[in-house]
LUMTILUM-884917 format. One record per residue: residue number from 1; y, x, z of N, C-alpha, C in turn; residue in three letters. Coordinates in nm, 2 decimals. Atoms other than C-alpha are relative to their C-alpha. Example, Ala and Ser with C-alpha at 12.3 -4.5 7.8 and 13.67 -1.06 7.14 Angstrom:
2
k->1	n_py->-0.12	n_px->0.09	n_pz->0.00	ca_py->-0.45	ca_px->1.23	ca_pz->0.78	c_py->0.12	c_px->0.09	c_pz->0.00	r->Ala
k->2	n_py->-0.11	n_px->-0.09	n_pz->0.00	ca_py->-0.11	ca_px->1.37	ca_pz->0.71	c_py->0.11	c_px->-0.08	c_pz->0.08	r->Ser
This chain:
147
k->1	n_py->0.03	n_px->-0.02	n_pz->-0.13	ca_py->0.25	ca_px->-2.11	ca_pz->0.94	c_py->-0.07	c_px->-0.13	c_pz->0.06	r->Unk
k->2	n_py->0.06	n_px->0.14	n_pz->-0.09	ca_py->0.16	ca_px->-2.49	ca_pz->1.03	c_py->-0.11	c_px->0.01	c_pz->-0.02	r->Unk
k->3	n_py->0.22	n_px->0.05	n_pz->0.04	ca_py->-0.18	ca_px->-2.46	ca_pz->0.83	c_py->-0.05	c_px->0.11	c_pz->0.07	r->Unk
k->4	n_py->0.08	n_px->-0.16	n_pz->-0.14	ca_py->-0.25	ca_px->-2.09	ca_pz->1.07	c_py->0.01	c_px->-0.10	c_pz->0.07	r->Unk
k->5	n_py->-0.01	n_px->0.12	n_pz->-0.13	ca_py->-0.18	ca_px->-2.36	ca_pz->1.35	c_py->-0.11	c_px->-0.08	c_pz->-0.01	r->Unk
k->6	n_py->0.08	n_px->0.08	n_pz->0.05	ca_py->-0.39	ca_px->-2.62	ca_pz->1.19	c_py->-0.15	c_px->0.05	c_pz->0.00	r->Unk
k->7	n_py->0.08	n_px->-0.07	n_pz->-0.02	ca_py->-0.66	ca_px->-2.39	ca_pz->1.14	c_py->-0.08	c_px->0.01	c_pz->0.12	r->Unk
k->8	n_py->0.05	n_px->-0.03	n_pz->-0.14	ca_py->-0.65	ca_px->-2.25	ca_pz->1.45	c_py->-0.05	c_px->-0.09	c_pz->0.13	r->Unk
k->9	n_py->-0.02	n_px->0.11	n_pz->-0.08	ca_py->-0.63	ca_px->-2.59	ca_pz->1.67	c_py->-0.19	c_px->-0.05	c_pz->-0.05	r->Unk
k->10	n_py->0.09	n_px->0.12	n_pz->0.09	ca_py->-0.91	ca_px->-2.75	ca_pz->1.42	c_py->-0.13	c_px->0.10	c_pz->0.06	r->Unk
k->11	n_py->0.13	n_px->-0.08	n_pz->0.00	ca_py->-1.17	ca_px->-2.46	ca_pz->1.53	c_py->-0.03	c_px->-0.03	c_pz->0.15	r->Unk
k->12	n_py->0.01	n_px->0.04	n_pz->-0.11	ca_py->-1.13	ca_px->-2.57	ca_pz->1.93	c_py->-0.01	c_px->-0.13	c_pz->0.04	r->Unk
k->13	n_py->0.00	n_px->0.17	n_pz->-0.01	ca_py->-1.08	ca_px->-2.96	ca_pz->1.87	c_py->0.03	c_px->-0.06	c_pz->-0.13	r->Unk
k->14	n_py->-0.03	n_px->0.05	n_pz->0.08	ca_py->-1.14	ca_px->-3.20	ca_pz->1.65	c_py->0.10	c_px->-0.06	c_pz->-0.04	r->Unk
k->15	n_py->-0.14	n_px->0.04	n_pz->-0.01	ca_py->-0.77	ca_px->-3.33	ca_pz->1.50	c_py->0.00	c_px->-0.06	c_pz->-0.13	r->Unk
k->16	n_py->-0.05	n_px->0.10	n_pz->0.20	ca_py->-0.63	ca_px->-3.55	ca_pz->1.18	c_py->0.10	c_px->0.11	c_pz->-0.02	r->Unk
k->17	n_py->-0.12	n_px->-0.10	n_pz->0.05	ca_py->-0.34	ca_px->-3.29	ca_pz->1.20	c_py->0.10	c_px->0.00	c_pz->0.12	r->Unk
k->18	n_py->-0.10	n_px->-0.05	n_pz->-0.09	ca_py->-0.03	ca_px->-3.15	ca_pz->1.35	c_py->0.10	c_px->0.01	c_pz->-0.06	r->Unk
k->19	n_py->-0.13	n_px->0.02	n_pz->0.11	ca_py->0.33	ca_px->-3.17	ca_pz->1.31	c_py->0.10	c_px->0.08	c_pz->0.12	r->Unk
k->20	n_py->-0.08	n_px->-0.08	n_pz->-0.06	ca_py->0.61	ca_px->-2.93	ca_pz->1.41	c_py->0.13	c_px->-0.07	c_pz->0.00	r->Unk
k->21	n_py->-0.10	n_px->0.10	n_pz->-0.07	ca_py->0.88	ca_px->-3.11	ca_pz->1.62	c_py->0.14	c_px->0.08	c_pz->-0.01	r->Unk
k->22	n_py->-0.10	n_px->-0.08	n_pz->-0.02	ca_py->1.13	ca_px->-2.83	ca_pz->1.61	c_py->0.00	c_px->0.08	c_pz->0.13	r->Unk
k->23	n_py->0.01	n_px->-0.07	n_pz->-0.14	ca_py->1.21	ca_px->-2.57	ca_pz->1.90	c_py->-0.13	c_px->0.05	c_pz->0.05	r->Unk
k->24	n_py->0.14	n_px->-0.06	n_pz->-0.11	ca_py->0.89	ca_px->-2.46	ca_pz->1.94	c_py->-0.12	c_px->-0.12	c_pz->-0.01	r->Unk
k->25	n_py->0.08	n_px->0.16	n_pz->-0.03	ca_py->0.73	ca_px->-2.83	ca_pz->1.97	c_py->-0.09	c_px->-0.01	c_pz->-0.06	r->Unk
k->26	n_py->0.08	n_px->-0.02	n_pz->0.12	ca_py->0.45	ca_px->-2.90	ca_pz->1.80	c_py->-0.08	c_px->-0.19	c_pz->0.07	r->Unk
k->27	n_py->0.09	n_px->0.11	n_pz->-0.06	ca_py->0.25	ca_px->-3.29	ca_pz->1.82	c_py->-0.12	c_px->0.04	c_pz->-0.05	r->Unk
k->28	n_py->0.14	n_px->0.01	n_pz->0.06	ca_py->-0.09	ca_px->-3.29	ca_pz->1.77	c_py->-0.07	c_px->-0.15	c_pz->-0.01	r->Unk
k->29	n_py->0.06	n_px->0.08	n_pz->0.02	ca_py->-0.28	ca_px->-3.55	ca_pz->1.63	c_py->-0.11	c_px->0.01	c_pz->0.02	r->Unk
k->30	n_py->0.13	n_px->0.00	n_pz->-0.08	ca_py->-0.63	ca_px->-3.56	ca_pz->1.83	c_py->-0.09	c_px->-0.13	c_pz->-0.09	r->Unk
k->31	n_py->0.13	n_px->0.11	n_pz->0.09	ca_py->-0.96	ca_px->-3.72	ca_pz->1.61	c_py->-0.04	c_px->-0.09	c_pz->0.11	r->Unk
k->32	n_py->0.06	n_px->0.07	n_pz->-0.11	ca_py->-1.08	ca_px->-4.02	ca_pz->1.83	c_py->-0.15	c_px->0.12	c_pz->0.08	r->Unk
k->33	n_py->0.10	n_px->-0.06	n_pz->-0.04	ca_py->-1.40	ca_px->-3.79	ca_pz->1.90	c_py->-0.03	c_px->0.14	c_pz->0.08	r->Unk
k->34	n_py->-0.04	n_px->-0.15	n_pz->-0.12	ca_py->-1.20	ca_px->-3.51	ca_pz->2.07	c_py->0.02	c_px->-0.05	c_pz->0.17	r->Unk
k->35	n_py->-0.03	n_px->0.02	n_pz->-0.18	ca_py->-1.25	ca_px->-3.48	ca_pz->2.47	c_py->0.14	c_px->0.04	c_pz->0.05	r->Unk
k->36	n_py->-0.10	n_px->-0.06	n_pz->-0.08	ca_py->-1.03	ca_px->-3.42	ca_pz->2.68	c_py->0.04	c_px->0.21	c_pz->0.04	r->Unk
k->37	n_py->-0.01	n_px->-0.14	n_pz->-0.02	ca_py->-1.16	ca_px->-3.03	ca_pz->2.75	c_py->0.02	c_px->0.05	c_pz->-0.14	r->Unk
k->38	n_py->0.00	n_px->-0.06	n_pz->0.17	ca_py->-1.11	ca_px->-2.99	ca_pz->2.36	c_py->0.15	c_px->-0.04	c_pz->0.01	r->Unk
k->39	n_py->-0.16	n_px->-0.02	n_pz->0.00	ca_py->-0.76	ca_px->-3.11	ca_pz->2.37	c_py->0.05	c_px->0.07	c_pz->0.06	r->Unk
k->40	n_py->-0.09	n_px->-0.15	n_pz->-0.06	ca_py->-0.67	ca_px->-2.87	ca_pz->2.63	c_py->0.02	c_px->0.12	c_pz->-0.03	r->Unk
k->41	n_py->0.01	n_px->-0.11	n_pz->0.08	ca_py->-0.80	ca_px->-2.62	ca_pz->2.44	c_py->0.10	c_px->0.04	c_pz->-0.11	r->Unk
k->42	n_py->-0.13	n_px->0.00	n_pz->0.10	ca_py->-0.57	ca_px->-2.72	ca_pz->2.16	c_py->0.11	c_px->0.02	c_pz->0.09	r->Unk
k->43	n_py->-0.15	n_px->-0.06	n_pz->-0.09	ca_py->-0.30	ca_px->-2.68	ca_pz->2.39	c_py->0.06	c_px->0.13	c_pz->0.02	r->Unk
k->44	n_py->0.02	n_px->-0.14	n_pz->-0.03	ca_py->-0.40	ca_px->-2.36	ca_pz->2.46	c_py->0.04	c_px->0.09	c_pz->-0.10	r->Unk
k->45	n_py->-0.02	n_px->-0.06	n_pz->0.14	ca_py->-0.39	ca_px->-2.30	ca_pz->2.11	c_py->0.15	c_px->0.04	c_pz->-0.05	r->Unk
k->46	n_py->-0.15	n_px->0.05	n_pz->0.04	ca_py->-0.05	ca_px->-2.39	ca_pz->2.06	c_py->0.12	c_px->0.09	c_pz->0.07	r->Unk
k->47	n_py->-0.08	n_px->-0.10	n_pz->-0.11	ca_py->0.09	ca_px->-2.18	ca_pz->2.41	c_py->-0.01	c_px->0.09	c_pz->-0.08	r->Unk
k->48	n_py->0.03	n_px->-0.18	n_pz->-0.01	ca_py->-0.07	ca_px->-1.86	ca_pz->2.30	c_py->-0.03	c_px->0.02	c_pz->-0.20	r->Unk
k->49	n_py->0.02	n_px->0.00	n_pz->0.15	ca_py->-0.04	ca_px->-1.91	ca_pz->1.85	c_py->0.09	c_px->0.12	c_pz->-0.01	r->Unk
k->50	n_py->-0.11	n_px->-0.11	n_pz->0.07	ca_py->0.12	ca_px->-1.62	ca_pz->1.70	c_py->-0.09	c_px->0.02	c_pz->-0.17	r->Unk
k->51	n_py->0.04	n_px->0.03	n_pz->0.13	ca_py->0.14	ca_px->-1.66	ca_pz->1.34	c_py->-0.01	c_px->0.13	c_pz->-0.10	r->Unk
k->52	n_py->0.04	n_px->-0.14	n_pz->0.11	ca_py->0.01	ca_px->-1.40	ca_pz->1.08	c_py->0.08	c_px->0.03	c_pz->-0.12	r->Unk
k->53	n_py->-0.06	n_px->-0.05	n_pz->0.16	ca_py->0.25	ca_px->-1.27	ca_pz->0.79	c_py->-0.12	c_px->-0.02	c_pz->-0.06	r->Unk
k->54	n_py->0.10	n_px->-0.07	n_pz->0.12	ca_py->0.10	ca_px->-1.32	ca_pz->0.45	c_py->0.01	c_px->0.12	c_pz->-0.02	r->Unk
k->55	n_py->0.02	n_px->-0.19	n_pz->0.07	ca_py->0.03	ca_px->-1.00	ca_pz->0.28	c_py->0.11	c_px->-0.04	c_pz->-0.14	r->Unk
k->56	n_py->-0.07	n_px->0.00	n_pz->0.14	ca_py->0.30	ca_px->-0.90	ca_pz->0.03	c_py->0.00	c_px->0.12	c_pz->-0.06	r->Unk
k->57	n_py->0.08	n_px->-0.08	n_pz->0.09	ca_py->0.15	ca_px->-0.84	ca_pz->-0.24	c_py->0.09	c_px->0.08	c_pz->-0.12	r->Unk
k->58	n_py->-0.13	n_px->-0.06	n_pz->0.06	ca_py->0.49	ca_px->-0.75	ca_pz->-0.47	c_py->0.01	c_px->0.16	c_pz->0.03	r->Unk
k->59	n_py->-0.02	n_px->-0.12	n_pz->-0.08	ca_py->0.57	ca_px->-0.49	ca_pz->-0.21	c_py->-0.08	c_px->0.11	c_pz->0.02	r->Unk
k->60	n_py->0.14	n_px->-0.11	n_pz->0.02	ca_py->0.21	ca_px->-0.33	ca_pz->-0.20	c_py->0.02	c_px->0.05	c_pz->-0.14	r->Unk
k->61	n_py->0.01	n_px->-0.08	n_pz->0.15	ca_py->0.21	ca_px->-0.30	ca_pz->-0.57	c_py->0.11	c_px->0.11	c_pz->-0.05	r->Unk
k->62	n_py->-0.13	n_px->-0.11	n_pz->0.04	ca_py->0.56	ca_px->-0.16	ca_pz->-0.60	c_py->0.00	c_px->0.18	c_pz->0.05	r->Unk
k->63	n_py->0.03	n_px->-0.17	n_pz->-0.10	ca_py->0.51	ca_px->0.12	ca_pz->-0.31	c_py->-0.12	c_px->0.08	c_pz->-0.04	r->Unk
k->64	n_py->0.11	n_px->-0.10	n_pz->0.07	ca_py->0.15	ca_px->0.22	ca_pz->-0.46	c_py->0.04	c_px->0.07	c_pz->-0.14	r->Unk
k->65	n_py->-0.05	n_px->-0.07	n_pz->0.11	ca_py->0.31	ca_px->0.25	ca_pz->-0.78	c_py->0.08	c_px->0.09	c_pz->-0.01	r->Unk
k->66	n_py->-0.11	n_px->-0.09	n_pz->-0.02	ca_py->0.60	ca_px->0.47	ca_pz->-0.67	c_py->-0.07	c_px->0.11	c_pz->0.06	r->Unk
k->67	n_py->0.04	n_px->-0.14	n_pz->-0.14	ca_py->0.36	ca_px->0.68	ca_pz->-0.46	c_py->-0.10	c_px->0.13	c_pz->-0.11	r->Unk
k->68	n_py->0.04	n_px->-0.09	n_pz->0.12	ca_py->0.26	ca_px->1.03	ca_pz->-0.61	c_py->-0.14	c_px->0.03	c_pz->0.06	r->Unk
k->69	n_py->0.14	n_px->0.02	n_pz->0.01	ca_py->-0.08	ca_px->1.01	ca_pz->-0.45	c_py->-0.07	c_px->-0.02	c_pz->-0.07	r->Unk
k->70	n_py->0.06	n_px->0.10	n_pz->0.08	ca_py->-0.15	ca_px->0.71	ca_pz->-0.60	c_py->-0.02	c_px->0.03	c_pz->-0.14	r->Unk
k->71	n_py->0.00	n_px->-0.07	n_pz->0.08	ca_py->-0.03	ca_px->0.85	ca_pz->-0.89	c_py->-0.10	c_px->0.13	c_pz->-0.07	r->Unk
k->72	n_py->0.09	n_px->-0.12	n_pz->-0.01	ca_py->-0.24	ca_px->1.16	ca_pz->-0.88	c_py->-0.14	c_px->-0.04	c_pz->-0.06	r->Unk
k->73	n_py->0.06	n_px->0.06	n_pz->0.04	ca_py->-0.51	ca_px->0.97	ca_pz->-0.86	c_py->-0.08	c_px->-0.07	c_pz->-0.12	r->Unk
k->74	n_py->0.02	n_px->0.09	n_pz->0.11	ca_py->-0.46	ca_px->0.73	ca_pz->-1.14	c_py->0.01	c_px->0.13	c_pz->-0.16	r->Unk
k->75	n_py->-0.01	n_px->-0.03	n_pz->0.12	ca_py->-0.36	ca_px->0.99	ca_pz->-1.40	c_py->-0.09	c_px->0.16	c_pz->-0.01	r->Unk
k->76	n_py->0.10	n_px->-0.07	n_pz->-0.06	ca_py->-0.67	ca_px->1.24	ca_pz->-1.28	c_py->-0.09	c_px->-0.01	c_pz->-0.14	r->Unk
k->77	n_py->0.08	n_px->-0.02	n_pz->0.13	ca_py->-0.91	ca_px->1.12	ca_pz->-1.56	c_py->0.01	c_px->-0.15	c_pz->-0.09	r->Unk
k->78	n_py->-0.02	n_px->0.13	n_pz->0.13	ca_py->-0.90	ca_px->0.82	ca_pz->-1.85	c_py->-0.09	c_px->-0.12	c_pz->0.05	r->Unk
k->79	n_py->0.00	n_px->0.16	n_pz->-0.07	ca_py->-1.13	ca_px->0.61	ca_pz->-1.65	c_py->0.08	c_px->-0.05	c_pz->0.16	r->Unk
k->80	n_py->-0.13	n_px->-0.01	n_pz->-0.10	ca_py->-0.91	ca_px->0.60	ca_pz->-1.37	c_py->0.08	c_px->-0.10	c_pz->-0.07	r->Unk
k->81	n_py->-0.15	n_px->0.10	n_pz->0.06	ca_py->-0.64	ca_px->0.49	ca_pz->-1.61	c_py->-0.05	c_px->-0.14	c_pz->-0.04	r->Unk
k->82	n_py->0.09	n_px->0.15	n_pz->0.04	ca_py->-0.88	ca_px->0.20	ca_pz->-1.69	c_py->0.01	c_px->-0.10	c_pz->0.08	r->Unk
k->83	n_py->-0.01	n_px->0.09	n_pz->-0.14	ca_py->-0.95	ca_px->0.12	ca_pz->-1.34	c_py->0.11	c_px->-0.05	c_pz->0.05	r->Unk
k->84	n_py->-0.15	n_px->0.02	n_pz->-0.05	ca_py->-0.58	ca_px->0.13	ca_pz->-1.29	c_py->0.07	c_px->-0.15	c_pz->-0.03	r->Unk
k->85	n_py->-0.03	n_px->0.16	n_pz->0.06	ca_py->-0.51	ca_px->-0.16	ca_pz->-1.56	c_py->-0.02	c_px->-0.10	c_pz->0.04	r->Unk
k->86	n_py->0.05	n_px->0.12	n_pz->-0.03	ca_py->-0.74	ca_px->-0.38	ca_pz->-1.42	c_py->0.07	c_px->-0.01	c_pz->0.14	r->Unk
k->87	n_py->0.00	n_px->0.01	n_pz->-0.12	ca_py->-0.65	ca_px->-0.29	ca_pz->-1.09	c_py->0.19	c_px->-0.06	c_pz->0.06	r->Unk
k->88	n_py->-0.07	n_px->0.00	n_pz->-0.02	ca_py->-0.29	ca_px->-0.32	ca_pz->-1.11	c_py->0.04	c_px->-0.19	c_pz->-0.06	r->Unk
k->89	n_py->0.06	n_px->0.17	n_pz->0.06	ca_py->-0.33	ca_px->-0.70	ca_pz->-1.33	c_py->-0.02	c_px->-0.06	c_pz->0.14	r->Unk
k->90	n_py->0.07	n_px->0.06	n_pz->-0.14	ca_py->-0.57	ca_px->-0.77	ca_pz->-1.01	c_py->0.14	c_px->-0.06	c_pz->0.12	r->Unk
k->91	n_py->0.00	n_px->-0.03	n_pz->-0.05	ca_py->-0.30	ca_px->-0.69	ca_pz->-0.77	c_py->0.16	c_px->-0.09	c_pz->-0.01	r->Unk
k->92	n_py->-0.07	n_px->0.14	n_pz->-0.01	ca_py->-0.05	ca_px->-0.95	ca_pz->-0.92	c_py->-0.04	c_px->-0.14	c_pz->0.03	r->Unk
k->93	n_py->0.11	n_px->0.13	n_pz->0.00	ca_py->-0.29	ca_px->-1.21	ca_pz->-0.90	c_py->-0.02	c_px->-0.01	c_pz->0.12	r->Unk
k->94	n_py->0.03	n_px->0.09	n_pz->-0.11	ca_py->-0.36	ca_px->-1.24	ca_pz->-0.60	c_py->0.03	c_px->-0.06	c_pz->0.14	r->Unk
k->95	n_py->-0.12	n_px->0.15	n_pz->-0.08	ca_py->-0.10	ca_px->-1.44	ca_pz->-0.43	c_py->-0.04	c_px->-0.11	c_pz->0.01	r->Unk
k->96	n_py->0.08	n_px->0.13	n_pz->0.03	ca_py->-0.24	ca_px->-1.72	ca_pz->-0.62	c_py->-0.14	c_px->0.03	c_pz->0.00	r->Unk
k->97	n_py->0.14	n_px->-0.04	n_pz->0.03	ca_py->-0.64	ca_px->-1.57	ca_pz->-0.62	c_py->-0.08	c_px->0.09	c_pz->0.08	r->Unk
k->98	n_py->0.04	n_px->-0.07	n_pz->-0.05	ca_py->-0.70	ca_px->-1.46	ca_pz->-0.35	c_py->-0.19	c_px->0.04	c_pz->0.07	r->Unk
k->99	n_py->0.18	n_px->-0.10	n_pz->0.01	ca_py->-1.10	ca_px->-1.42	ca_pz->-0.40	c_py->-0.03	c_px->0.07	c_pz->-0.07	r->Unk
k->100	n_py->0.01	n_px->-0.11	n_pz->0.05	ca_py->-1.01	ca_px->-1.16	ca_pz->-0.62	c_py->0.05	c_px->0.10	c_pz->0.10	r->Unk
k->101	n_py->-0.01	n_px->-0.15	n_pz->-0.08	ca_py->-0.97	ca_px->-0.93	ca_pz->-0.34	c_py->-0.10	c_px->0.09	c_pz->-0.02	r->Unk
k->102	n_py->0.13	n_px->-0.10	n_pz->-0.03	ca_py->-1.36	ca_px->-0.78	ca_pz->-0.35	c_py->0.03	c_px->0.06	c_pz->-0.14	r->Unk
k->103	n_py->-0.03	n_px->-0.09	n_pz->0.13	ca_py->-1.29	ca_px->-0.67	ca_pz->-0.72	c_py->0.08	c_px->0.08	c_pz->0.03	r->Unk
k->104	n_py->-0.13	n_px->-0.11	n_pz->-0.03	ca_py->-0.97	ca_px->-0.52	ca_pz->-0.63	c_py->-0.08	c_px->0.13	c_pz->0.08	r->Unk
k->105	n_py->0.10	n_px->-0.11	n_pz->-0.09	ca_py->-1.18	ca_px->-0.33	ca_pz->-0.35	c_py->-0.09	c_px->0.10	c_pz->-0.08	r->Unk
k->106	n_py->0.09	n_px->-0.03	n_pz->0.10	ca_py->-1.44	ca_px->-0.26	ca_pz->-0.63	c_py->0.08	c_px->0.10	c_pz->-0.04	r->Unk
k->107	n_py->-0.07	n_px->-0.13	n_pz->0.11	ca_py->-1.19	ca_px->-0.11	ca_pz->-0.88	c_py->0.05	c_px->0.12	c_pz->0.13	r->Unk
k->108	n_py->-0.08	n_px->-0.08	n_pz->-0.01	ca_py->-0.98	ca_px->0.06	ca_pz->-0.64	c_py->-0.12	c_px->0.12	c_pz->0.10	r->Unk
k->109	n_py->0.11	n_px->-0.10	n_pz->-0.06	ca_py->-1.30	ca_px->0.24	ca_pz->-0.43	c_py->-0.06	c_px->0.03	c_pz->-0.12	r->Unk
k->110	n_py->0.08	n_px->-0.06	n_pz->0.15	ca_py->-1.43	ca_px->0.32	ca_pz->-0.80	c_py->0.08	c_px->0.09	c_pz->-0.03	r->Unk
k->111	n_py->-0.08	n_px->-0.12	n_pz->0.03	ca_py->-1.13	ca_px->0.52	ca_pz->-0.85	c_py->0.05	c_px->0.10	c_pz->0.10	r->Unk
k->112	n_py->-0.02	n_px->-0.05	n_pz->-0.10	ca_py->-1.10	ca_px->0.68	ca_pz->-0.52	c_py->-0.15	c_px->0.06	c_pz->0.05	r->Unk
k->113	n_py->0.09	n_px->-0.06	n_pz->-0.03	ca_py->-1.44	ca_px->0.78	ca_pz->-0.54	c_py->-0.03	c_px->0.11	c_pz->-0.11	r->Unk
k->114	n_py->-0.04	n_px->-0.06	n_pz->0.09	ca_py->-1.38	ca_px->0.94	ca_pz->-0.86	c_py->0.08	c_px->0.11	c_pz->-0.01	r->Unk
k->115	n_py->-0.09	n_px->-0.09	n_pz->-0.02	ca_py->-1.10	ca_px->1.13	ca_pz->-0.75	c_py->0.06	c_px->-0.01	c_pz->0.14	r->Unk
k->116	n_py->-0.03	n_px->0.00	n_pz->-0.17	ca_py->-1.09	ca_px->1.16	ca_pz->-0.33	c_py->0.13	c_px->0.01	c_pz->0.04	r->Unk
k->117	n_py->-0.17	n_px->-0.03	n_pz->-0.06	ca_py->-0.75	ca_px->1.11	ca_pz->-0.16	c_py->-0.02	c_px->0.09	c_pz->0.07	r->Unk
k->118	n_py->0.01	n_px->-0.11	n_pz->-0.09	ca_py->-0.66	ca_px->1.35	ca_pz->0.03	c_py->0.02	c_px->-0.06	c_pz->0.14	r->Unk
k->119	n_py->0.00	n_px->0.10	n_pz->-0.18	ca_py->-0.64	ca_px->1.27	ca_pz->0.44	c_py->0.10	c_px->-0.06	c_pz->-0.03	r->Unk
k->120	n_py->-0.12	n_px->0.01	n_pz->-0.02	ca_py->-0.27	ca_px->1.31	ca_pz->0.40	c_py->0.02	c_px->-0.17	c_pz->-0.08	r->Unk
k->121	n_py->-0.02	n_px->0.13	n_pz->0.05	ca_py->-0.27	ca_px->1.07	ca_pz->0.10	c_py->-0.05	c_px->-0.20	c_pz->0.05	r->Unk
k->122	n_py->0.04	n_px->0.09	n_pz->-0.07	ca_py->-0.51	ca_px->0.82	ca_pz->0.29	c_py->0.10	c_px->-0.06	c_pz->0.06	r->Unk
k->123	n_py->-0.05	n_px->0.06	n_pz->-0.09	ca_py->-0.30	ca_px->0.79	ca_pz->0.55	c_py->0.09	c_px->-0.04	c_pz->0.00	r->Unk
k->124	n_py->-0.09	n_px->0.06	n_pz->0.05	ca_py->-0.04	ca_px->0.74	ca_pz->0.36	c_py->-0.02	c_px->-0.17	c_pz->-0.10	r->Unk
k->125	n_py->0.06	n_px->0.18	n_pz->0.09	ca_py->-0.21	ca_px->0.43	ca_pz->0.12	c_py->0.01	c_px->-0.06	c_pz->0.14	r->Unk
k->126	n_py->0.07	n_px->0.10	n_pz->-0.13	ca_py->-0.33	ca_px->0.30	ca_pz->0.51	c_py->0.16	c_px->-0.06	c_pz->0.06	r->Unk
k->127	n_py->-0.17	n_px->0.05	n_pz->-0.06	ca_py->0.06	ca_px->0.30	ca_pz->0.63	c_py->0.06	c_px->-0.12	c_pz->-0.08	r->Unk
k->128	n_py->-0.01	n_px->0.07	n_pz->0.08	ca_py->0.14	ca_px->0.13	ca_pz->0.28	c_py->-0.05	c_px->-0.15	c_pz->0.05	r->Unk
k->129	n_py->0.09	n_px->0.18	n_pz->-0.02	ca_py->-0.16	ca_px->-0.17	ca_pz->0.36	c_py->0.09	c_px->-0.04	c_pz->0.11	r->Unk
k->130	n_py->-0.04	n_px->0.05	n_pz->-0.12	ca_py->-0.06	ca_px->-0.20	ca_pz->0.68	c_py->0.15	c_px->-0.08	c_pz->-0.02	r->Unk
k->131	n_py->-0.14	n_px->0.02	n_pz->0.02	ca_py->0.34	ca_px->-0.25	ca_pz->0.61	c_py->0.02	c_px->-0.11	c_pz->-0.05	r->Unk
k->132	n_py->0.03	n_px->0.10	n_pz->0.07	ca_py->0.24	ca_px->-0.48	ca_pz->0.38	c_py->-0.07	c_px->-0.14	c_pz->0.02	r->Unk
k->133	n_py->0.09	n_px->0.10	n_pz->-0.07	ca_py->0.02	ca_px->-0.69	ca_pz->0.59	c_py->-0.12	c_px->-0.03	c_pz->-0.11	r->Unk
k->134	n_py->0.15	n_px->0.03	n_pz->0.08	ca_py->-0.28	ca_px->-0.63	ca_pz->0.35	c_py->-0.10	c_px->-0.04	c_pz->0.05	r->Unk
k->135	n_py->0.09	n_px->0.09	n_pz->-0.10	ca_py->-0.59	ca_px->-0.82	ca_pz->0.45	c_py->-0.13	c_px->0.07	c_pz->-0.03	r->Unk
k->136	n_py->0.09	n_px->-0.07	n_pz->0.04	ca_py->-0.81	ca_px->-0.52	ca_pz->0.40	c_py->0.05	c_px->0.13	c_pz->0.08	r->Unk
k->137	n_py->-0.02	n_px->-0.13	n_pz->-0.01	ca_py->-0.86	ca_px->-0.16	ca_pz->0.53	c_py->-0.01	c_px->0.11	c_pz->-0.05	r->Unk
k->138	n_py->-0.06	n_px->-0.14	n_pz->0.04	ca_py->-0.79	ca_px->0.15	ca_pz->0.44	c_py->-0.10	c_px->0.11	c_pz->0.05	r->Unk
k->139	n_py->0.05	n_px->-0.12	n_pz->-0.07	ca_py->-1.07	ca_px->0.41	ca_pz->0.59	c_py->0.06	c_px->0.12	c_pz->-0.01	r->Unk
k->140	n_py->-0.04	n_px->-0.17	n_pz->0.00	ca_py->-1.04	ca_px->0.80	ca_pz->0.66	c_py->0.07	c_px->0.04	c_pz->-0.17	r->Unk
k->141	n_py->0.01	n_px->-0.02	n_pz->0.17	ca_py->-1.15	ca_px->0.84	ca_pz->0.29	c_py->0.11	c_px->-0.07	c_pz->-0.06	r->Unk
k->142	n_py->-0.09	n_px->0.09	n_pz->0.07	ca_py->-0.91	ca_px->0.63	ca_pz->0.17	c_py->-0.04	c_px->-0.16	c_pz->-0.07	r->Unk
k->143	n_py->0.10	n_px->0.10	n_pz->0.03	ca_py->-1.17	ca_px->0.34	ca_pz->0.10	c_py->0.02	c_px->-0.11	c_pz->0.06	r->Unk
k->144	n_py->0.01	n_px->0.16	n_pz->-0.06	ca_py->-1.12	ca_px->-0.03	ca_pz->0.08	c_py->-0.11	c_px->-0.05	c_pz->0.09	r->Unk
k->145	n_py->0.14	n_px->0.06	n_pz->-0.02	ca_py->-1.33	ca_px->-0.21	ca_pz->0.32	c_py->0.07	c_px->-0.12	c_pz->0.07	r->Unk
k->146	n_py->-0.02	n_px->0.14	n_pz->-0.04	ca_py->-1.29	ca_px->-0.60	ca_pz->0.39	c_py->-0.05	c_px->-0.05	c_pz->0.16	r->Unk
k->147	n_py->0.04	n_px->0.11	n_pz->-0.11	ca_py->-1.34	ca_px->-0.79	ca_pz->0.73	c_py->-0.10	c_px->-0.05	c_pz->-0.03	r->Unk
């Protein structure tokens, strides 16, 4: 959560860093070359931060694998079950790899184009992401698409 902070502060003022005081607290360390209306901004930062869950990725994998959609899907036709391999491999990875997301997207709209979810099942994968705090959406179709 500190480096979302960090992040977040570093895009409104220039800073060496920040440190979490307890209770809420937070110091900031201001780069000599930050104004004054840039440090306020950080301040601002800091009032109004609300920190982002990672995506867990465990949890995704487990619930798509249990789900007879997904299922449906995967065992539909022999490249499917291909796409599946790589996809399910992928889908440990990337906790630590996370610029394997666009592949993941790749395989899993390659198999979903292959074999259409149905609404129902969409909206059931999209419930899934969501739950999960996946960093990706879910369309109608059931189709990965990235930010």
């Amino acid at each position: 959560m500190l480096t979302q902070l960090h992040d977040a502060i570093l895009k409104v003022c220039p800073i060496v860093g920040v440190s979490e005081l307890g209770d809420g607290q937070y110091r900031i360390d201001f780069a000599e070359t930050a104004t004054l209306e840039q440090q306020l901004a950080a301040y601002s930062v800091i009032a109004n931060f609300q920190p982002v869950e990672p995506p867990n990725w465990e949890q995704f994998r487990a619930q798509m694998l249990m789900n007879g959609g997904y299922l449906r899907i995967v065992a539909s036709n022999p490249l499917n079950q291909v796409f599946n391999a790589a996809l399910v491999w992928k889908l440990g990875q990337l906790g630590s790899h996370p610029e394997m997301l666009g592949e993941l997207a790749n395989l899993w709209n390659a198999m979903a184009m292959n074999v259409v979810p149905t609404e129902q099942e969409a909206t059931v994968f999209r419930t899934i992401a969501q739950s999960c705090n996946m960093p990706f959406l879910l369309n109608e179709q059931g189709l990965i698409s990235l930010p």
